[in-house]
C-alpha atoms as an extended CHARMM CRD file, in Angstrom:
* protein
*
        91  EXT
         1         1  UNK       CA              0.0000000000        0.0000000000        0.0000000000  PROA      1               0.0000000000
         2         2  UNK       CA              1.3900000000        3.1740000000       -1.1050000000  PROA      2               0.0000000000
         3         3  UNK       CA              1.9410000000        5.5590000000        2.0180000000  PROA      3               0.0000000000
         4         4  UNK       CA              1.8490000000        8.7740000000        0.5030000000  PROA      4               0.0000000000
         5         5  UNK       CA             -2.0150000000        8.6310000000        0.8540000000  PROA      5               0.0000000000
         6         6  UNK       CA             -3.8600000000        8.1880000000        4.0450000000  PROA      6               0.0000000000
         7         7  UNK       CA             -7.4750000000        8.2000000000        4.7390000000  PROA      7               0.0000000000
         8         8  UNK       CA            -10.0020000000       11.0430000000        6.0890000000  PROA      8               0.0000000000
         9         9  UNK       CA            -11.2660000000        9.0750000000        8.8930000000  PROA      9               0.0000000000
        10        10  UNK       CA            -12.8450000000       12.1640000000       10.5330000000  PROA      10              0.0000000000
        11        11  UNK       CA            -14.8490000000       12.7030000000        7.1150000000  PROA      11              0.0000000000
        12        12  UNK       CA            -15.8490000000        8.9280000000        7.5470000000  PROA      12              0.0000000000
        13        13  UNK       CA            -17.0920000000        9.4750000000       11.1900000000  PROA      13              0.0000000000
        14        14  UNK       CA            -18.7650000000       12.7850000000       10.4110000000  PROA      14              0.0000000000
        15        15  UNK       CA            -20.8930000000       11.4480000000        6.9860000000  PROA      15              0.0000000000
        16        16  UNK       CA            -21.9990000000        8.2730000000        9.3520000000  PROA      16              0.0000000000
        17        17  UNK       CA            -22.7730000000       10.3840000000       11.8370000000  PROA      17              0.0000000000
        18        18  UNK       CA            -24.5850000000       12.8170000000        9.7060000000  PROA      18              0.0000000000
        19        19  UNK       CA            -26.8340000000        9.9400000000        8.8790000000  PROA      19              0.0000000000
        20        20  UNK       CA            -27.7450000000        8.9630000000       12.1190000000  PROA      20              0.0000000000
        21        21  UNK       CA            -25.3550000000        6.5990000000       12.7000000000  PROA      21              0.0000000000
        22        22  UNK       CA            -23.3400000000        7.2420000000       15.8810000000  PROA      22              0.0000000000
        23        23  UNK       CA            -21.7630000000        4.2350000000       16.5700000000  PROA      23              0.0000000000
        24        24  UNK       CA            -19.3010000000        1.9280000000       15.2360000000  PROA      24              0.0000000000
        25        25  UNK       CA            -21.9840000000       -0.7700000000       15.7050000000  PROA      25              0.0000000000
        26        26  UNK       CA            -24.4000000000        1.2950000000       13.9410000000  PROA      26              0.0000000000
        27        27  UNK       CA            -21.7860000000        1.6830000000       11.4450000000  PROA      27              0.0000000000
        28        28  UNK       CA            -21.3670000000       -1.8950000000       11.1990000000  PROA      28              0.0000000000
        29        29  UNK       CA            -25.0690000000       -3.0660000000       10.8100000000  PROA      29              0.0000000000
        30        30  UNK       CA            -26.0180000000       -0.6240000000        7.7790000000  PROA      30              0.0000000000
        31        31  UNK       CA            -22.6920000000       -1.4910000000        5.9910000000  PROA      31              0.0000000000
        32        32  UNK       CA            -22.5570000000       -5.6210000000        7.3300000000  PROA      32              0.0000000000
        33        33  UNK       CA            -19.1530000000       -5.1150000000        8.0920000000  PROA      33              0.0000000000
        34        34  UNK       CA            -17.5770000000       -6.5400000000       11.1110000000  PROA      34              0.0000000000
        35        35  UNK       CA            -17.4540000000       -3.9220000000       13.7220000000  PROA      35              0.0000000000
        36        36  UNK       CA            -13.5240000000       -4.6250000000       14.7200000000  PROA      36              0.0000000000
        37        37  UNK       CA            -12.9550000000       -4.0500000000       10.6200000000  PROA      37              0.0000000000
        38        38  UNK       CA            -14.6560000000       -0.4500000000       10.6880000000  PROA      38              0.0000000000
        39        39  UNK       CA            -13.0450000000        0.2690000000       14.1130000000  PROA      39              0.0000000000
        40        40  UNK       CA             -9.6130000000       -0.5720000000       13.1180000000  PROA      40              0.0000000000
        41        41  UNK       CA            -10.6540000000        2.2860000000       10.0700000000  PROA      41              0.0000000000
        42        42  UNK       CA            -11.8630000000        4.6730000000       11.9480000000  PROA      42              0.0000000000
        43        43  UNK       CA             -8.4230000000        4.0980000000       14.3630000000  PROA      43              0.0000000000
        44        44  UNK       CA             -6.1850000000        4.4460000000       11.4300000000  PROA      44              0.0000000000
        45        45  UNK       CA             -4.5660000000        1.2590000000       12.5060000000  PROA      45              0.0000000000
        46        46  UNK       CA             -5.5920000000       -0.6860000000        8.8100000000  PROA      46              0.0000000000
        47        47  UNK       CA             -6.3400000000        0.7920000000        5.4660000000  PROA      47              0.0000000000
        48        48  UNK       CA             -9.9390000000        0.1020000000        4.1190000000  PROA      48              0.0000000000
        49        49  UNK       CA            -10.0430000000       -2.4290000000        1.6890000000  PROA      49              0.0000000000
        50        50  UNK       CA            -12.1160000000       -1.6210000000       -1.7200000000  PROA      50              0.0000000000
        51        51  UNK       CA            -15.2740000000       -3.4990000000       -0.5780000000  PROA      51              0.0000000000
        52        52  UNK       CA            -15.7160000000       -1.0450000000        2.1950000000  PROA      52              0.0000000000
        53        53  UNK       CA            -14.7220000000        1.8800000000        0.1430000000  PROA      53              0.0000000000
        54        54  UNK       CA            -17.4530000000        0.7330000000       -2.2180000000  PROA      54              0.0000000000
        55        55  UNK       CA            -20.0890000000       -0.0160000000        0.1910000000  PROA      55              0.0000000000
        56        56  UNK       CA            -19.3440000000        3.2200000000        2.6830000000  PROA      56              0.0000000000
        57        57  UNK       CA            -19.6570000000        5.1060000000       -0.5760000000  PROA      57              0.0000000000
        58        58  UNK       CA            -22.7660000000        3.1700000000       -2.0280000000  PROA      58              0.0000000000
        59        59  UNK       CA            -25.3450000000        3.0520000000        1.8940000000  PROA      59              0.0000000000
        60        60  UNK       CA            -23.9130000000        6.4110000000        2.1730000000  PROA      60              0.0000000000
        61        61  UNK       CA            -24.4450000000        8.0580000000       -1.2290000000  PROA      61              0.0000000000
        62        62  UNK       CA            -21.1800000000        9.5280000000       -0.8190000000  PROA      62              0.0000000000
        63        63  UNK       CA            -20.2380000000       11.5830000000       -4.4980000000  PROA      63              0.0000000000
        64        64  UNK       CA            -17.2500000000       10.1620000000       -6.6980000000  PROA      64              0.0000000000
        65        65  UNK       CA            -15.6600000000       13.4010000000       -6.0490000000  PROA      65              0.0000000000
        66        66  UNK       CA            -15.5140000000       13.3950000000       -2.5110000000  PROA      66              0.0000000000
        67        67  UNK       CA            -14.9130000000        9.5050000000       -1.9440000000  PROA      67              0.0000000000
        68        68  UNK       CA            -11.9360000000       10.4700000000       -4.0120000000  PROA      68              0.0000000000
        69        69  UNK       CA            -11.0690000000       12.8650000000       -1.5220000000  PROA      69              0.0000000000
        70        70  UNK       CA            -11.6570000000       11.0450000000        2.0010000000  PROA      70              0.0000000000
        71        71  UNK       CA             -9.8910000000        7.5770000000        0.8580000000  PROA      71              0.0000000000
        72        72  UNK       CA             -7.1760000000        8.8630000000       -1.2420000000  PROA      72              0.0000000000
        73        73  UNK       CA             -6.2270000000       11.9650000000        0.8070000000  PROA      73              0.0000000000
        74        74  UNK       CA             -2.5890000000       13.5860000000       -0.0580000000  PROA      74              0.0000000000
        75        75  UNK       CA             -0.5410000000       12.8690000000        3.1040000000  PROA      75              0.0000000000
        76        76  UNK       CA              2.2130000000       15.7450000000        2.3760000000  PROA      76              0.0000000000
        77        77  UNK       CA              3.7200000000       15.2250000000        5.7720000000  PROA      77              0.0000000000
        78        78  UNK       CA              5.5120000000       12.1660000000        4.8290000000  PROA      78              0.0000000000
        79        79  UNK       CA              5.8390000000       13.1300000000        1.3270000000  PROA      79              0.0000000000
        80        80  UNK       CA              9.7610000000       13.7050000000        0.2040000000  PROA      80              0.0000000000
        81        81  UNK       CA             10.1540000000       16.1260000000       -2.2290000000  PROA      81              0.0000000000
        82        82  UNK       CA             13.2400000000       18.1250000000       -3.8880000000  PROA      82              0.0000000000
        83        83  UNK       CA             13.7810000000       21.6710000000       -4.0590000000  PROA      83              0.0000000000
        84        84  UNK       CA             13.4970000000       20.6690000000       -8.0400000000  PROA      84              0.0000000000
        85        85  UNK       CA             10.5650000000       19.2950000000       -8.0810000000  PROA      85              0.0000000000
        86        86  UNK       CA              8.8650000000       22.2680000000       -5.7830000000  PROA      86              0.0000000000
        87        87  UNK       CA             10.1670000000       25.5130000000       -7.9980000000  PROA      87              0.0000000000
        88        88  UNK       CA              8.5730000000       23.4910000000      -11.1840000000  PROA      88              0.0000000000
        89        89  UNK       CA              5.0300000000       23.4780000000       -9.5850000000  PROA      89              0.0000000000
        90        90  UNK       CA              5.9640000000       27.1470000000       -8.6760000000  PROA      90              0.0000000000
        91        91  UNK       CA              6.9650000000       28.2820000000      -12.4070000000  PROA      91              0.0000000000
């Protein structure tokens, strides 16, 4: 899995909560996804796999768009970039 992306799990929380769902067990019964999968998400301890992406995004009615932007979020803080590469995206 490619590091230089992590996922917007506070997005995640807020859209379930949003929709009345409070709870990871909540969470788990409108997805069917085990509970310890969705809280291991939501923890940032394991990367969501695309059947969750897909069915978050799907019970949800999340927009391309913004799935795009929770589960494929830029992590620049671990990003390694040189001074090259930054004063081309400046030009």
């Amino acid at each position: 899995m490619n590091k230089d992306y992590s996922v917007d799990t506070n997005a995640l929380a807020d859209i379930a909560r949003r929709s009345g769902d409070k709870t990871i067990k909540s969470i788990s019964l409108r997805l069917g996804i085990d509970r310890n999968i969705i809280s291991g998400i939501l923890a940032n301890k394991r990367k969501p796999s695309s059947n969750f992406m897909y069915t978050f995004v799907k019970k949800y009615n999340v927009d391309p768009k913004t799935a795009g932007i929770i589960f494929f979020n830029r992590n620049l803080r671990n990003t390694k970039v040189s001074g090259g590469e930054i004063n081309d995206h400046i030009a």
